[in-house]
Structures are given as structure tokens and as C-alpha cells.
C-alpha positions, 0 to 999 in steps of 0.5 A: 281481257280476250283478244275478241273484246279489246278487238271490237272496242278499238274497231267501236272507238275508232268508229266513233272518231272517224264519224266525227270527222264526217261530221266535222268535214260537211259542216265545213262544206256547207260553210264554203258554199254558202260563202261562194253563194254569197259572193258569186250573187252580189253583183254591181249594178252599173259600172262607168267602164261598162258604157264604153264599147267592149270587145275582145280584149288583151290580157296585159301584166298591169303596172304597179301602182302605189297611189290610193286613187286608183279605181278598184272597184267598179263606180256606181252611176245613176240608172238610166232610162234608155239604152242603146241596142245593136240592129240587124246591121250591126250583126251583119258586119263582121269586120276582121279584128287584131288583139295587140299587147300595149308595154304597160307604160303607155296606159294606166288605170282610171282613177276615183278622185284627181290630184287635189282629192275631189271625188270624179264622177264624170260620164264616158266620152269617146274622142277620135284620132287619126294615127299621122302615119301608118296604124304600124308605126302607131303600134310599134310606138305603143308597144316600146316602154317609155320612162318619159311621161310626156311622151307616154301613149295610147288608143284603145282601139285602132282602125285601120284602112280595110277596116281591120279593128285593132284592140289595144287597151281595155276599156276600163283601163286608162289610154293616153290619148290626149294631153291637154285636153278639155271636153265641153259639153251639156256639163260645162267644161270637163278635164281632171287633172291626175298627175301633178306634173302634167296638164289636166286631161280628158284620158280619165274618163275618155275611150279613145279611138283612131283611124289610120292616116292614108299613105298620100298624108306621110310625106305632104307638106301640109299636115292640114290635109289628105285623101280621107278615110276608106268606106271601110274605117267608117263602118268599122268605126261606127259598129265599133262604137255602138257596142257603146252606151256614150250618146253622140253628144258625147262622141268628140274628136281630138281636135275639139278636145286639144287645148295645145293648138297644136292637135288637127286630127282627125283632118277632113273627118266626115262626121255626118256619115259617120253619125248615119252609120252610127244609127244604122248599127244601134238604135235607143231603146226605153227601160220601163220601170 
């Protein structure tokens, strides 16, 4: 055989294996693509942790877990049939804000089912606090990692006295705001109980939020009383919760949740301001179907 013709037979099979493998690498491409289609346009519908106010959150390493209850993946409620919707005013206020990292001790993960198994399908609330001291030594708190469960704490969002809002913990993660704690509402009573060495709480489906003590409360001999809260933590406060979809009679405070008598905050709270504040920032608006 001429060295021309077993040439041209190696550069025709070498041809042919080289066009197989064009072939086979675009099957393969369409193949991922329309997975990556597949899964990019299967979206939730509603999601329970989308009613809370969102907002520029931190990105925190996430304790382990090793329960089965934990939420991991987003909760199904029923369509509603209106919605809030933030005004003019809402767009116009620009409060100054922090994002702080919380030690992942001090808050958890919102659970699907309690202690005993039973499946939990209770609605948002938002329970508000004041800190008792300083919105820093409230921070610093949170920030130190605690082993001890009943001492455990969190808010998701701070306010402090100039109206700064500080971001603590995800919304869609669980903050431990209240102890033992029972929402009463429309539903009856509310609680769920999540650990088995601990009372049942409201923080499974709580976001709760805090405002800064003033400076004449530290030293008082009475915790019953203070100055009150600036101008500034009530507009904050209430353009930070209508970013939200939780109703006003679902808006508490740590007070008419506590169940341990001992919890008085937050003390001489104006709750009327609040709520006009509140209409000023977002109205409702129906979904027609």
C-alpha cells in the first residue's frame, strides 16, 4: 500500500471518530440544559418566611443539625386575598442600617413539626422588645456563643435610639426572642413546643424585633419605667415592619406573649402611634383573581 493511501485512510477514520464525539458532546449539552430549565422555572409558590419583613441580611456559617424536623423547604400556605404594598412614604424614608453576624448558637432553624411529631402550619407574628440596656451590650450578647440553652438568645432586628436598624437574624431562621411564650389570637392559643427540655414558645413562628432601652432606664430602680422611645425607632420600626405581610392583629409584644410574669418590655410602648405609622408606610391592596 502507497504511503498516500494509508495516509488518507487514517485522516478519514480519524475524521469519523472526531465527528462522533461532536455529536455525542451536544447531546450532552442539550441534556443539562434542559435540566437547568427544568429546575430554574419550578418555583414555590408562597413560602411562610416570605410574610416576614425582608431586608439586607447576613450570611452566617449555620449550626449543625441532625434533627429531621428542621424546615428544608419552603411551606405552602394558602393564597391570600390581598396583600400589603409599601407607599410613597415608605420610599421616602431611608433609615441608616447595620448588618451584624449573630454566634450561631443563639438561633436555629424554623422547624416543620413539634416535639411530639404534629405537623405546624401556624401563621407569622411579630413580637416586639425593648433591649433593657444598650442595643451594644444587646449585640455583644448575641454575638458570644452559649452552650447553655436557657440562656440562648436572639432578635432578628434591633433599633436602635436614632433610628439605625440593625439586622440580625435571617427571617427564615429561628431567633430566640421568647421563652415561654403563648400568642392568643383569632386561632385561640398559640405555642409549639420544640425541644423537650424547654417550655413551648412562639420563636418557631415568630420575628421578633427590639428597640433600644434609653440611657435614663439603666440605672432606675424601677424596671416598670422610662423616658420612652425616640421619633426615630418608631418610624423605623414601622417602615421596617411593612416590608411585611403579618396583619396588625398579629403584631404583639413580648409582654402579652411571656407566660413567665417576669417579662414587662416593651415598657410605655405607644402602640397607637405606632399603628398610625404603620398605615402611613404600607396600605392593602386586593388580588382579583
Amino acid at each position: 500500500m502507497r504511503f498516500t493511501d494509508w495516509a488518507t485512510r487514517v485522516m478519514f477514520i480519524s475524521l469519523m471518530f472526531a465527528a462522533l464525539i461532536i455529536v455525542l458532546l451536544i447531546g450532552r449539552g442539550v441534556q443539562v440544559e434542559n435540566n437547568t430549565i427544568t429546575s430554574n422555572t419550578s418555583k414555590p409558590e408562597v413560602t411562610a418566611w416570605s410574610q416576614y419583613p425582608q431586608a439586607q441580611l447576613q450570611s452566617a456559617k449555620e449550626p449543625k443539625q441532625k434533627s429531621q424536623r428542621i424546615l428544608k423547604s419552603p411551606v405552602k400556605i394558602n393564597q391570600p386575598v390581598a396583600r400589603y404594598v409599601t407607599t410613597q412614604a415608605f420610599a421616602q424614608y431611608r433609615p441608616n442600617y447595620q448588618i451584624v453576624s449573630v454566634d450561631p448558637s443563639n438561633y436555629g432553624e424554623r422547624y416543620t413539626t413539634d416535639v411530639h411529631g404534629k405537623p405546624l402550619n401556624n401563621q407569622p407574628i411579630i413580637v416586639i422588645h425593648e433591649t433593657g440596656y444598650s442595643a451594644s451590650s444587646a449585640i455583644n450578647f448575641f454575638q458570644v456563643p452559649h452552650t447553655d440553652e436557657n440562656v440562648q438568645a436572639s432578635y432578628h432586628a434591633l433599633i436602635k435610639l436614632d433610628g439605625t436598624v440593625v439586622y440580625l437574624v435571617p427571617p427564615d431562621k429561628r431567633a430566640f426572642g421568647a421563652g415561654n411564650s403563648v400568642f392568643e389570637g383569632s386561632e385561640g392559643l398559640e405555642t409549639v413546643q420544640t425541644n423537650p427540655n424547654l417550655p413551648p414558645s412562639v420563636n418557631n413562628f415568630a420575628y421578633h424585633v427590639s428597640l433600644e432601652t434609653p440611657p435614663d432606664s439603666y440605672d432606675s430602680g424601677s424596671a416598670q419605667t422610662h423616658s420612652g422611645y425616640t421619633e426615630a425607632q418608631y418610624h423605623s420600626l414601622a417602615w421596617l415592619i411593612a416590608q411585611s405581610q403579618v396583619p396588625e392583629d398579629r403584631i404583639t409584644t413580648h409582654k402579652l406573649v411571656d407566660r413567665s410574669s417576669k417579662k414587662v418590655d416593651p415598657i410605655n410602648f405607644d402602640g397607637n402611634k405606632f399603628l398610625k405609622l404603620l398605615s402611613l408606610y404600607r396600605q392593602v391592596r386586593p388580588i382579583y383573581r
